[in-house]
C-alpha positions as CSV (number, residue, x, y, z in Angstrom):
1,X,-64.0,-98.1,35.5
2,X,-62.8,-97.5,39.2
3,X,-59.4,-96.2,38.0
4,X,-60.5,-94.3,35.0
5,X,-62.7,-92.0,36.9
6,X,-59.1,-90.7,39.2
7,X,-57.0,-90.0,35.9
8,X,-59.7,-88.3,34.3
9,X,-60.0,-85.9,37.4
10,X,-56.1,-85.4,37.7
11,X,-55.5,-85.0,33.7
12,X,-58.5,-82.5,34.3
13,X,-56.8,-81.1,37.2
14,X,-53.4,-80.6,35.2
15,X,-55.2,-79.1,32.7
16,X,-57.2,-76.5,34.6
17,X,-53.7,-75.8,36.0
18,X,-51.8,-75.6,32.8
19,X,-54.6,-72.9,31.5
20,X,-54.3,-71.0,34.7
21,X,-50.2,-70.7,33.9
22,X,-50.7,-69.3,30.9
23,X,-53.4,-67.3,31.1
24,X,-53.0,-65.8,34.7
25,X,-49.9,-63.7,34.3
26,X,-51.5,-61.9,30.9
27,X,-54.5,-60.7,32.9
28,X,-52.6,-60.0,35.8
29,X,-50.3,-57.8,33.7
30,X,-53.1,-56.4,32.5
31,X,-54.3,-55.0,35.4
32,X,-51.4,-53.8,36.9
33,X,-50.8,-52.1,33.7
34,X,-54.2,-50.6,33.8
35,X,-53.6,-49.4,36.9
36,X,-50.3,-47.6,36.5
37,X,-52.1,-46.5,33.4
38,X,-54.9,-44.4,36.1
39,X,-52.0,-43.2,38.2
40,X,-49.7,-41.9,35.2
41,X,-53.4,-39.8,34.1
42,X,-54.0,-38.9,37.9
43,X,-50.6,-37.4,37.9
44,X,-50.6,-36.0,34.6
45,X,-53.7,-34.1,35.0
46,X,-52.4,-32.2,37.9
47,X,-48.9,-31.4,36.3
48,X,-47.4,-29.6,33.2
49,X,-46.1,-33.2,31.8
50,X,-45.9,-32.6,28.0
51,X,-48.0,-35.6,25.8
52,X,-44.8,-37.0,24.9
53,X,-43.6,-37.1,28.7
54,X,-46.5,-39.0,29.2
55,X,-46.1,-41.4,26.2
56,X,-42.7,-42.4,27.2
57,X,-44.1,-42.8,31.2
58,X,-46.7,-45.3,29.8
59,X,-44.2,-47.3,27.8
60,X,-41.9,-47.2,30.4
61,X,-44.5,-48.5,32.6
62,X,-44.9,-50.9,30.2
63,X,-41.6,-52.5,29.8
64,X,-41.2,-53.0,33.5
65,X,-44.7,-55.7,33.5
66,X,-43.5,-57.3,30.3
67,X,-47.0,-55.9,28.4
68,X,-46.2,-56.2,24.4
69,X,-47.4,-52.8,23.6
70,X,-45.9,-50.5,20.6
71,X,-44.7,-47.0,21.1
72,X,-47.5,-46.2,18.0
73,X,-50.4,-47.6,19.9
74,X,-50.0,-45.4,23.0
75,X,-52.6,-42.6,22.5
76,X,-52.5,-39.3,25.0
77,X,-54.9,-36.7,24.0
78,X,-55.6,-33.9,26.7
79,X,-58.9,-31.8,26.3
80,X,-58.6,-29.1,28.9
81,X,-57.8,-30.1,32.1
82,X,-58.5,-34.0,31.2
83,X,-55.3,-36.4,30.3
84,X,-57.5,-39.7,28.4
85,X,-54.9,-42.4,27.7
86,X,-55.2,-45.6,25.5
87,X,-53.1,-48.1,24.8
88,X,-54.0,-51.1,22.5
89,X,-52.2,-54.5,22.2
90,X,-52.4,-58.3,21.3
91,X,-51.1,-61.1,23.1
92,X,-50.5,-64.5,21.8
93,X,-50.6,-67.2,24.2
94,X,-48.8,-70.4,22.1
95,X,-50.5,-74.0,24.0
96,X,-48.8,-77.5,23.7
97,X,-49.3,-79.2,20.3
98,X,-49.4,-75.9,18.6
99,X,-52.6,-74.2,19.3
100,X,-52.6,-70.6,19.7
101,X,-54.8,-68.4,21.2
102,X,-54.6,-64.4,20.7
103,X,-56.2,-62.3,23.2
104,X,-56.4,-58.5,22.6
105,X,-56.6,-56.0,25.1
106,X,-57.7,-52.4,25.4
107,X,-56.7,-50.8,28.6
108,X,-57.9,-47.4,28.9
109,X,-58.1,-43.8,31.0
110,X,-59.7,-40.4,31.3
111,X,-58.6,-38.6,34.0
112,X,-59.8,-35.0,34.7
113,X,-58.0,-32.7,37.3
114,X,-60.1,-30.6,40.1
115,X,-57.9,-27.5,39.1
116,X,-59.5,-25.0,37.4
């Protein structure tokens, strides 16, 4: 019993770790991603960037933090002088022995400018 109680607490350690290096860099890309998401709308807001301009800035945005999202699930709709950006997407995270775990995501924006 005296060394069981040390491998279960490293195996749980190694675990714990293993989780955290799969699932870390997806949420971390998925705030970065949020964020350039507010600073695309910040800037759109203010500045004659047609919808499609915008699009192509988000996906572009996207490509550089590796963030799975389509060109079709993009969504820029402006309402006056408010830029509201969605952009949907899945991510599947594929474990040892074959176990898979999807995790979807919905990062998201409405930005108004101060302009009149």
């Amino acid at each position: 019993m005296g060394r069981i109680k040390p491998l279960i607490g490293i195996l749980v350690c190694i675990a714990v770790l293993y989780l955290g290096w799969m699932i870390i860099p997806v949420y971390m890309a998925f705030y970065q991603f949020q964020d350039g998401l507010v600073t695309t709308a910040k800037y759109a807001a203010t500045s004659i960037n047609t919808d499609e301009q915008i699009h192509d800035e988000v996906l572009k945005k996207a490509k550089e933090l590796d963030v799975p999202v389509r060109s079709e699930d993009i969504k820029v709709h402006r309402e006056g002088n408010a830029v509201d950006i969605t952009a949907d997407y899945v991510v599947v995270l594929n474990f040892i022995g074959g176990k898979q775990k999807t995790i979807a995501f919905s990062p998201s924006c409405k930005e108004k400018s101060a302009q009149k």
